[in-house]
N, C-alpha and C positions, 0 to 999 in steps of 0.2 A: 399422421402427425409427424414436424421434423423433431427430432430428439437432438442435444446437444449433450457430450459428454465433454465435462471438462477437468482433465487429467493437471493436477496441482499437490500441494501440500497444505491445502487450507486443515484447520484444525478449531472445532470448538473448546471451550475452556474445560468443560468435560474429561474429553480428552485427551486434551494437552496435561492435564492436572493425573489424570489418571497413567497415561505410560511416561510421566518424568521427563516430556517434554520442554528444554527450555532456549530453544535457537529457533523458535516460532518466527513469524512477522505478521502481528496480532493485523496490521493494517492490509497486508495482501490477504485474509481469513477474509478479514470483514467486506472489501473491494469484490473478492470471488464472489460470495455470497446472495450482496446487494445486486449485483451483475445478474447473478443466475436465477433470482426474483425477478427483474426486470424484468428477462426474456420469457418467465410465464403470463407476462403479462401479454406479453406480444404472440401468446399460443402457441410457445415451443416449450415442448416439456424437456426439464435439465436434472442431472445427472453428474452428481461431481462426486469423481473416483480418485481420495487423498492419498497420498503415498501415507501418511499418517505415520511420520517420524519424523525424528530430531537427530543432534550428536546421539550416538551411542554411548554409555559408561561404563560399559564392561561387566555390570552385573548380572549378564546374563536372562533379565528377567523377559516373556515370552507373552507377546501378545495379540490374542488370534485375531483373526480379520473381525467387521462388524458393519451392519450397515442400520443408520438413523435419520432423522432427518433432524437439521437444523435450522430455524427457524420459517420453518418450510421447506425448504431445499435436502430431499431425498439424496443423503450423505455415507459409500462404500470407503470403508479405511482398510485398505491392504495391512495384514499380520505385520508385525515392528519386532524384532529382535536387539537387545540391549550387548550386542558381542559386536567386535571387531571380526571387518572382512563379510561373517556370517552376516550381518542385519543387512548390508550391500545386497548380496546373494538372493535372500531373501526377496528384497523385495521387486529386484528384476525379474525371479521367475513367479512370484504371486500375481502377476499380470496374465500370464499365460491362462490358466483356468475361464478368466475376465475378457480376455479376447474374444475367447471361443465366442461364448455367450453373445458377447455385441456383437459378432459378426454371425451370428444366425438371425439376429432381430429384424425383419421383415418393415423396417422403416427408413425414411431418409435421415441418414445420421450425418454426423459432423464430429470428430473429434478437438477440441480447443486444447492446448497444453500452453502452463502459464511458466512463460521463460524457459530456458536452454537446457538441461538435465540430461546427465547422461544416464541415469534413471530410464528415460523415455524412449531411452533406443528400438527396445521390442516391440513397443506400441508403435511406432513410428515405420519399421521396417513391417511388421504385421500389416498395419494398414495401406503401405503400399502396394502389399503382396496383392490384396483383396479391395484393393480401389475404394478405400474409406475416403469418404473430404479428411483433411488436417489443416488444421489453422494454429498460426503460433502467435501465444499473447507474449510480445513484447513487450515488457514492464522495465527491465533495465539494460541498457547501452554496459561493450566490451569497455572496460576503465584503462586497463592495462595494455595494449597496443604494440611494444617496443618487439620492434622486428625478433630480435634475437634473446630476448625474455623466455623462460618455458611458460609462462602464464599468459604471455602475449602468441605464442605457438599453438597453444592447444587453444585459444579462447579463438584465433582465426580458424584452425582446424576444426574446432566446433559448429562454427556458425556454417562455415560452405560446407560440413558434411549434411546436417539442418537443412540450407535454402535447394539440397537436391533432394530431400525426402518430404518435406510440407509442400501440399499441392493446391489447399486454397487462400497463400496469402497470407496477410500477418495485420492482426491488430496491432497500436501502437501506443504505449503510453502519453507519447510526446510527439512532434512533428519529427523533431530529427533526427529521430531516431532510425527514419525512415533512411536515412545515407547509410545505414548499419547493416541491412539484411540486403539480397536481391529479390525476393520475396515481392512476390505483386498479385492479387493488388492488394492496398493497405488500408486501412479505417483509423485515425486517431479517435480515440475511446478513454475520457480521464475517467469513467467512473460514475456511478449514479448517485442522486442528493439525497440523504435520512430522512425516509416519512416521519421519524418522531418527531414532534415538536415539542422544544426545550428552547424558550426564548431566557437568558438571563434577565434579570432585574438591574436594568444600569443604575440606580438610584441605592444600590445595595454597597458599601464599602466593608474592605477595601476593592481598588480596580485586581479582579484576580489573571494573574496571565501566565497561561500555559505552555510548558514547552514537552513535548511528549514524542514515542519513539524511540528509534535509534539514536542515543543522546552520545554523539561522538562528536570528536574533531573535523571527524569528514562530515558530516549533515550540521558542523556550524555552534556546535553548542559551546563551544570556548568565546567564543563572541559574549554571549550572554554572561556566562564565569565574567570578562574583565566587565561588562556594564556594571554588575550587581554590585563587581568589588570597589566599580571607580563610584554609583552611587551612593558605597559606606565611607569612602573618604570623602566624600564632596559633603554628603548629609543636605542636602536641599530639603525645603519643607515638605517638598511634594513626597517624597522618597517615602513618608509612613503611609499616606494611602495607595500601595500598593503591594501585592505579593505575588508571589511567584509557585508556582506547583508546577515540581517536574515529574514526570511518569516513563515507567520502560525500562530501557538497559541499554549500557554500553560505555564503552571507555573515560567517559567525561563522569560518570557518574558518583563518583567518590571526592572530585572538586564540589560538588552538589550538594555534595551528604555535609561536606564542612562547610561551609559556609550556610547550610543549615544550625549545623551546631554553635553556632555565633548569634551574638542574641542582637545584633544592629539591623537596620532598618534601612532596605525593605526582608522582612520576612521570606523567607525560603522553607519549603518542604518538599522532602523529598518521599512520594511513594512509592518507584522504583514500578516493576512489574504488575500489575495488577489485573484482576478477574475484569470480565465485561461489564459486569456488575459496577465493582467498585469505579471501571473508567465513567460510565456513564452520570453515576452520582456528580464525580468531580468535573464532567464534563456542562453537569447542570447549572454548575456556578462559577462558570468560566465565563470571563469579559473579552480575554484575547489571545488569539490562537497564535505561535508562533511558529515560520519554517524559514528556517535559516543556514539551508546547504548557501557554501561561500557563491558567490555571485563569478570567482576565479577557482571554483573547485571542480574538481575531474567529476561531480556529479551535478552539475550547472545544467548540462543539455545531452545527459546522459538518462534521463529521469524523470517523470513529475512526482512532484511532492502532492498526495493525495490525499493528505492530512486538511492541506486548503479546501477541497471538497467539503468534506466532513467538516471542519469548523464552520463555514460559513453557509452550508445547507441549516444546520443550526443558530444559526444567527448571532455568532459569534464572531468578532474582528478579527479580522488575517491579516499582519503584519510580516511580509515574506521578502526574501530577497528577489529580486527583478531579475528570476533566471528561469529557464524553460518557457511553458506556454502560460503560466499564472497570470499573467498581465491581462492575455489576451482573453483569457475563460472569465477573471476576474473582472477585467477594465478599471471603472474606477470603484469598485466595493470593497476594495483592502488599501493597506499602509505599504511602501515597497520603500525596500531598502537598494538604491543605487549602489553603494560600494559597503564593503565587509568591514563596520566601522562600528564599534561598541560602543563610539560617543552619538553619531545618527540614530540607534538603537534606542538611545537613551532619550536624544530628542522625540524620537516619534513617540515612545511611551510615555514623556511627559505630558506632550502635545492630548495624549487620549483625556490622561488624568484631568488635565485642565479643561478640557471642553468635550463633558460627558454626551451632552445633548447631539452635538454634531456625531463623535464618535459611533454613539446610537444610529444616529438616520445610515451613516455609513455601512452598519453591519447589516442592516437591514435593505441596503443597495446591493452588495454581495450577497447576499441570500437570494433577492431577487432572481440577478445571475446566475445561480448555482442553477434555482429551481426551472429555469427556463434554459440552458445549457444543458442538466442532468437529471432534467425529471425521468425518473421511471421508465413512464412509457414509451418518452420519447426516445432514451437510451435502448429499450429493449427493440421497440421495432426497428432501429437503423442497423443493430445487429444483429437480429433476424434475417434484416435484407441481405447483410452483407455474408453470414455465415450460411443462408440456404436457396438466395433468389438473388440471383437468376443462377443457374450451375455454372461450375466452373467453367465448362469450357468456353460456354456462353460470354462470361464476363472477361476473359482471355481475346 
């Protein structure tokens, strides 16, 4: 049987909750996860070995290795130490014991690592010692570039040290991503669509729309801040059937929290971070999903926003900016925003409010799309194929 190990930082709220974890990306947990069900489906057994940490805070507190499974998916968490310098230490050589081990395993393996980590050095130099496959999940594009930047320095010295130690190639979030690695050959991969089914009740007011995530300047959320504040000065009638719930963390968050605490209309709440639990409730009675990286920001075509997945596998409207490959995964089953304009924002939220019936059939065109773009199975076998058939040299 081929086995797939896929070396990331996914984290269930367990134990995120449990070792004081709070620099997660609850959406790259969930992305790994749904991925690595997939590919049981496709008859590879997986095996995701999380580095299972966050910032460190200094408290010292000490937390041994563990292995669970999460929603199916048989889940190893490398020990986490809460020290400076130490927790680093730590969990560079907690890989070593874990080596061994997969490289006596008597099957055709593959190791997958999500994004660039210099974490990953030892697995990476280990398994070219010992001719393991490596494949690297591209998830986010270098941002910083500038020749003579040290963040522009090490972020090229990262990658060409990378495209000489991975030998099978590189999944890719995005298309364009593909200008970014030398790495061949490549598979774009947004992601697989939620077997739950949570259809909202469009006949339910108010219209509820979500903005969730990394709620920063860079993914777009000051767009939404001027909409809400240009729809409490304008006051249109439309403005009281609708509200807003923002979910997650990050810099915008505290324009959020005020403009909650203001009692005009439309309504704002803010939840901030929350369990899978609480996301999934709020996700129950969500009408419209929004991702609003600027359409001229350094994360345009550095990225896919994989929250459009998830909304509209669910059948919930995506109203998104017209950047990466969403148009094309989507075509016409979402709202797009051509230019980074909180008055267009406004019109296409109106536009929903006002004609519920259409806006329905729409999310339900996006769904379609998702489910036939990221079904399951069909996700898990094209990366089966591409992570174990034909071998590498083969496909070379």
């Amino acid at each position: 049987m081929n086995h797939l190990f896929f070396i990331c930082n996914a984290l269930d709220d367990v134990t995120r909750l449990e070792r004081g974890i709070v620099t997660d990306s609850p959406a790259a947990s969930r992305k790994i996860f749904l991925l690595c069900r997939a590919m049981s489906k496709a008859g590879v057994r997986t095996t995701v070995v999380s580095l299972g940490r966050g910032r460190q805070d200094g408290s010292d507190r000490y937390f041994r290795a563990k292995a669970q499974r999460v929603g199916g998916v048989p889940v190893i968490y490398l020990p986490f130490l809460h020290a400076p310098v130490l927790s680093e230490l730590l969990t560079l050589f907690a890989f070593v014991p874990l080596l061994w081990r997969l490289h006596r395993k008597k099957v055709t393996k593959t190791i997958l690592f999500y994004n660039r980590m210099s974490a990953y050095l030892p697995v990476l130099i280990f398994a070219k010692i010992f001719r393991i496959n490596t494949v690297l999940d591209l998830e986010d594009g270098a941002i910083d570039l500038t020749h003579w930047s040290l963040s522009g320095v090490k972020s090229r010295m990262l990658s060409w040290f990378y495209d000489t130690l991975f030998s099978g190639g590189a999944l890719l979030a995005c298309q364009a991503l593909e200008s970014t690695t030398k790495l061949r050959p490549t598979l774009c991969c947004y992601g697989t669509s939620d077997t739950l089914s949570t259809t909202v009740n469009w006949n339910q007011s108010p219209v509820t729309v979500l903005l969730g995530g990394t709620v920063s300047y860079d993914t777009g959320a000051s767009m939404l801040i001027e909409a809400i504040s240009l729809l409490r000065e304008q006051s249109p009638a439309w403005a009281s059937d609708i509200r807003f719930d923002i979910t997650g963390k990050g810099d915008c968050l505290e324009p959020f929290k005020a403009l909650a605490a203001d009692a005009g209309k439309p309504e704002v709440f803010v939840h901030g971070r929350t369990t899978d639990e609480e996301y999934r409730r709020i996700l129950a009675n969500t009408h419209v999903g929004l991702a609003l990286k600027p359409n001229l920001g350094a994360l345009a075509d550095t990225t896919f926003p994989s929250k459009v997945i998830e909304f509209a596998s669910l059948g919930i409207l995506v109203v998104s900016t017209d950047i990466s490959d969403v148009r094309q995964v989507l075509a016409d089953g979402a709202l797009y925003l051509e230019l980074d304009d909180p008055a267009l924002l406004i019109e296409r939220l109106r536009w929903v409010v006002e004609h519920r019936d259409t806006a329905r059939a729409l999310s339900q065109t996006g769904m379609q799309a998702i489910s036939t773009a990221c079904a399951p199975e069909r996700v898990g076998h094209r990366l089966s194929d591409f992570l174990f058939k034909p071998s590498v040299g083969e496909r070379q």
